[in-house]
N, C-alpha and C positions, 0 to 999 in steps of 0.2 A: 401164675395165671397170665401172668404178662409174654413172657415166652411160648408161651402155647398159645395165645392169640396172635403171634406174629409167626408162628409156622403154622397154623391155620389158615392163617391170609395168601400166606407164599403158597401152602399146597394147593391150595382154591385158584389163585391168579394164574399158576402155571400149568395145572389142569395134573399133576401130580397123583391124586385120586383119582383120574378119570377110571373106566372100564378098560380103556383103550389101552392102558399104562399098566393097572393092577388087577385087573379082571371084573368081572362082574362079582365082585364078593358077597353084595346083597342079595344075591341068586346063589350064588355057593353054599352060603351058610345054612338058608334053607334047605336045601337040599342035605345037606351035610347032618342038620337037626342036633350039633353036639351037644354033647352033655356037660363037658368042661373047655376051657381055655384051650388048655394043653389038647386036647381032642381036635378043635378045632384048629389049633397052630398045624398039627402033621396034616390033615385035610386040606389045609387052603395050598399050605408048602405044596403038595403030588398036583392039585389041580394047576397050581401057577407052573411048576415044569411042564406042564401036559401045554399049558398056555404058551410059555417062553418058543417052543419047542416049531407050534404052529405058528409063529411069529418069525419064527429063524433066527432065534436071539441065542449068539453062543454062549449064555450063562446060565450057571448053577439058581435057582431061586433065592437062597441066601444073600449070593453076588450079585442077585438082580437089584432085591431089595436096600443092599448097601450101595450100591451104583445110585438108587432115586436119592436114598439120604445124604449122599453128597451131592448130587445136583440142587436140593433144595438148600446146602448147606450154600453153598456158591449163589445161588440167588439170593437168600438171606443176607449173609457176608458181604458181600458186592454191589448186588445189584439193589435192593432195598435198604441200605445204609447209602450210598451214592444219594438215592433218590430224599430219601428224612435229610440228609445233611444241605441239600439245597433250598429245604423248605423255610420260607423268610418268616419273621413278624406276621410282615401285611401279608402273605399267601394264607395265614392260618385264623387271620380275622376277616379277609375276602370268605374262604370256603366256608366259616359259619353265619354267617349273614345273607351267603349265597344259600344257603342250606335251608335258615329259619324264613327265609323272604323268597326269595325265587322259586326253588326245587318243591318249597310247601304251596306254594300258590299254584305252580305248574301243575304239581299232582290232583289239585284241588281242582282246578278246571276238568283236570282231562277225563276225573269221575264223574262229573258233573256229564260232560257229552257222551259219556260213554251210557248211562240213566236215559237222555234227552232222546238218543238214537234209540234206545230200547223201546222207549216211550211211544215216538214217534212211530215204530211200525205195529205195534200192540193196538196200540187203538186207531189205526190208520188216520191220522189227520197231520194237518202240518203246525208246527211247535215254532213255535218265536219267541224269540229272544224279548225279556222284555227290557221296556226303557230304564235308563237308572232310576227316573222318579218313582217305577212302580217299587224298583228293589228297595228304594231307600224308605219309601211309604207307607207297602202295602207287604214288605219280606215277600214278593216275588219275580222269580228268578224266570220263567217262561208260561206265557197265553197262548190258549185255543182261542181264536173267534169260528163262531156260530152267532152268524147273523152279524145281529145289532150288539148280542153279549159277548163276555169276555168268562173263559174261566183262566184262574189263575194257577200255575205250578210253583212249588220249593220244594228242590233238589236237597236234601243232606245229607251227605258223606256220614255215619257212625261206625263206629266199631262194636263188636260181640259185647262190652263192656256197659256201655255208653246205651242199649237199651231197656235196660231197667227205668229210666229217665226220660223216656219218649216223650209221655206225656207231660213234663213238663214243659218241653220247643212246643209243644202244640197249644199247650194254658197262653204262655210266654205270649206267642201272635196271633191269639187269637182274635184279639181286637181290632188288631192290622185287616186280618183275613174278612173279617165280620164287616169293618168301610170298604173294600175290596167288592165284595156282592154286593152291600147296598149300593154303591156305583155302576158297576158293571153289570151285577145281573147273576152269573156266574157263581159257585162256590172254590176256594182255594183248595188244594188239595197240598201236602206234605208229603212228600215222596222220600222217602230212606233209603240209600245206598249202603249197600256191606260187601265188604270182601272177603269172597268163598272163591280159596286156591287161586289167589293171584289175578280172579276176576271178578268181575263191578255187578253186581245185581241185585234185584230190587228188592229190599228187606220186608217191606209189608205189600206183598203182589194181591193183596185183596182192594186194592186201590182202585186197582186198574175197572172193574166190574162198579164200581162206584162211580168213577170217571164216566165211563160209558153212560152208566144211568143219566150221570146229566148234562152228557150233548145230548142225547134223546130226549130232557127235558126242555133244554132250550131251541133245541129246532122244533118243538111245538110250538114255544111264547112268538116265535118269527112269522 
């Protein structure tokens, strides 16, 4: 397992698998529809010399294929043993402290504005940041004013896992949320963030039509 994760890494990092390199195989095979291995080894073999050939690559598909595995053998051998043997102590308790603190807090913000900007043009109004005391107080993370009122947003990142358990962040502050209105006016809302293909969107968008309902509640009370 161990070895096949370190020429997974090499073929990845050096782009090895590309299209560019071994063809479009994901599209080949389709096309191809085989029925066995062996079926599909002589298919991919004629289409990669059809491939070599437009390329102007004077080798047989065999040669070609033994040509990448010594290239990755030489990165492997060389140039990723070169790189692990210079790795210290301290570089390898830096990188996970960088990991568990920075790179998570990083990522954690940047779904958060990625939410904030969606937010912000959905129900056209302007989103503020709010002060630490509200965050620390009232669990939230940005206000609408309307008027004299406030309403209140939190932003939270979940995973596909993790909502089974919604309701429970929502039991958890609701007390927060509930001195929140009695002050301000406003109700809190809870916003879910999930990640669908590597992009930030808004896990319960029946919010949004909620939200609306009550600025148009509070610009009556003004």
């Amino acid at each position: 397992m161990a070895k096949e994760w370190v020429l997974n890494v090499a073929t990845n990092r050096w782009g090895l698998n590309k299209k560019s390199v071994v063809g479009p195989v994901a599209e080949w095979i389709r096309e191809c529809d085989p029925d066995s291995e062996a079926q599909w080894e002589e298919a991919y073999l004629k289409r990669l010399d059809q491939f070599l050939q437009e390329k102007s690559i004077p080798l047989a598909p065999d040669d070609y294929l033994q040509s990448l595995g010594q290239r990755l053998y030489v990165k492997v051998s060389e140039v990723l043993s070169a790189e692990v043997a210079e790795a210290t102590v301290e570089d390898c308790i830096s990188y996970i402290r960088d990991l568990v603190i920075h790179r998570t807090f990083d990522g954690y913000v940047r779904e958060k504005e990625t939410i904030y900007e969606t937010l912000a043009k959905l129900l056209g109004v302007m989103i503020i940041p709010a002060p630490d005391e509200w965050d620390r107080g009232y669990n939230v993370d940005f206000f609408i004013q309307i008027g004299k009122y406030f309403i209140g947003l939190q932003i939270k990142p979940i995973t596909y896992q993790q909502t089974p358990g919604v309701h429970n962040w929502l039991a958890w502050q609701e007390k927060n949320h509930r001195r929140f209105q009695d002050k301000f006016g406003g109700r809190v809302f809870v916003i879910f963030s999930i990640a669908e293909a590597r992009q930030k969107k808004i896990w319960n968008g029946e919010i949004i039509e909620e939200i609306k309902a009550e600025i148009v509640r509070l610009q009556t009370l003004n």
